[in-house]
DRENLO-35972 format. One record per residue (C-alpha): residue in three letters; x, y, z. Coordinates in steps of 0.001 Angstrom, whole numbers, padded with zeros to 6 digits, always signed. Layout:
# DRENLO-35972
ALAXYZ ...
END
This chain:
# DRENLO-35972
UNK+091018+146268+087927 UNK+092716+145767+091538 UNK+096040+145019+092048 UNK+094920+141102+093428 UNK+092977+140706+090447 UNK+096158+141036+088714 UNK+097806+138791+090908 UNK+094969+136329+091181 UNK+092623+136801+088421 UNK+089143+135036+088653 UNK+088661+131264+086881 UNK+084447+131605+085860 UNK+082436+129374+084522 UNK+078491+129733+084175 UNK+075455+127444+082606 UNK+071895+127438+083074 UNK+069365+124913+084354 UNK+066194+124914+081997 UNK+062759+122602+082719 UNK+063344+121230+086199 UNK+059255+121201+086284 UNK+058829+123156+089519 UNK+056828+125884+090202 UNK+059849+127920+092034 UNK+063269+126484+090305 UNK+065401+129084+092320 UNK+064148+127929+095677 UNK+063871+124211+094109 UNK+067472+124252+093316 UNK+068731+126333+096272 UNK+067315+123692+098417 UNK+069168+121298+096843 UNK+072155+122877+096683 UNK+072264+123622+101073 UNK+072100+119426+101527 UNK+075439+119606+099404 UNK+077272+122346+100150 UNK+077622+125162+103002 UNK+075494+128608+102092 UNK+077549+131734+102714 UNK+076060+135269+102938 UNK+074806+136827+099630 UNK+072966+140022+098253 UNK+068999+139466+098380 UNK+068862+138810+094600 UNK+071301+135669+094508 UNK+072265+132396+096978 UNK+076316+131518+097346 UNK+078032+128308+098184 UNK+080915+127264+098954 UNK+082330+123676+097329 UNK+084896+122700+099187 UNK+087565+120697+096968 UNK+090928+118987+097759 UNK+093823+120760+099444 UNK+096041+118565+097374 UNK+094586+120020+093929 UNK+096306+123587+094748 UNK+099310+121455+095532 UNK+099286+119477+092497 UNK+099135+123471+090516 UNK+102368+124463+091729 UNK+103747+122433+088794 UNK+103046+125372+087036 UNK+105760+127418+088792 UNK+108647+125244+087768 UNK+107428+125072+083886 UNK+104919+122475+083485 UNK+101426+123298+081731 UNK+098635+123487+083401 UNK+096768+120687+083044 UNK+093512+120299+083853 UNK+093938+116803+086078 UNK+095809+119278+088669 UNK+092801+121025+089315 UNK+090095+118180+089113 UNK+089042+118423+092890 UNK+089589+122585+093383 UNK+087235+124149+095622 UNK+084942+127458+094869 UNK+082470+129646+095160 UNK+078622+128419+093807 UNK+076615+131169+092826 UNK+072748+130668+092125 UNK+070595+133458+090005 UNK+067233+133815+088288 UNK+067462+134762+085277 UNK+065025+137015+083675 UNK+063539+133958+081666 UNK+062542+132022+084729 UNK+065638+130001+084647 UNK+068056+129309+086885 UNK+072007+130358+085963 UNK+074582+128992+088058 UNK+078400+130401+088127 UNK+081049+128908+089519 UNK+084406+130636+090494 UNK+087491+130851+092327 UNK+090589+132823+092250 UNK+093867+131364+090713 UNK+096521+132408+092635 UNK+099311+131565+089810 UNK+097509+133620+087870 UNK+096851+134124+084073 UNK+098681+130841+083343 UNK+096013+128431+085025 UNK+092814+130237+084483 UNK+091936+128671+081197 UNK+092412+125397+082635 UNK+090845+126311+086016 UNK+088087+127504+084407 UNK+087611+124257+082328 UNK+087583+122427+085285 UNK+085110+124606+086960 UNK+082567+123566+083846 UNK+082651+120555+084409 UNK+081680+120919+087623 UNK+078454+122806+086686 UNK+077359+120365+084145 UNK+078128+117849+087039 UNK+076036+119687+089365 UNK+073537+120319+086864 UNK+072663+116644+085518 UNK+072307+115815+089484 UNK+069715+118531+089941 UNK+067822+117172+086374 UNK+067976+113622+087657 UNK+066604+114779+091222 UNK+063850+117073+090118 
END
């Protein structure tokens, strides 16, 4: 473990996209996901985007530096990294995450957040498909 994963651990948060009745869902989805959001270089087995969220939603976290909880309303609009994968099933698994600067205190909630996003992302590519 490296000393800025210490410092900034890693919020995650994965799900997977099942049926989208394609014959290719990674290139199906990928496609989708480049009218939404900018693609960013990535290995040959994966594609990476980049959400861009709110500045004010980092803002909002500092709360957490003078005491308050972290809640998950301060990081409703939080920006991060998009991976797409095929699984070995066929299906597609998408991960999202992004580094929390204050650390251990706001992952959880970070994290939460970052679910919600998926499944967000995820019933737009069901309905589109």
């Amino acid at each position: 473990m490296s000393f800025l994963d210490l410092l900034a651990p890693w919020a995650v948060a994965r799900i997977v996209v099942r049926d989208l009745g394609v014959e290719d869902p990674v290139t199906h989805v990928a496609a989708h996901l480049r009218k939404r959001f900018s693609e960013k270089p990535s290995d040959g087995s994966s594609h990476r985007f980049r959400v861009e969220g709110d500045a004010l939603a980092d803002l909002r976290a500092v709360g957490v530096v003078v005491g308050r909880a972290p809640a998950r309303s301060h990081y409703a609009r939080v920006g991060f990294d998009l991976l797409l994968r095929r699984r070995d099933d066929g299906d597609v698994a998408l991960e999202a995450r992004e580094r929390v600067v204050l650390g251990w205190w706001e992952r959880e909630a970070v994290g939460e957040v970052l679910q919600g996003r998926l499944e967000e992302i995820r019933e737009d590519l069901v309905s589109s498909s």
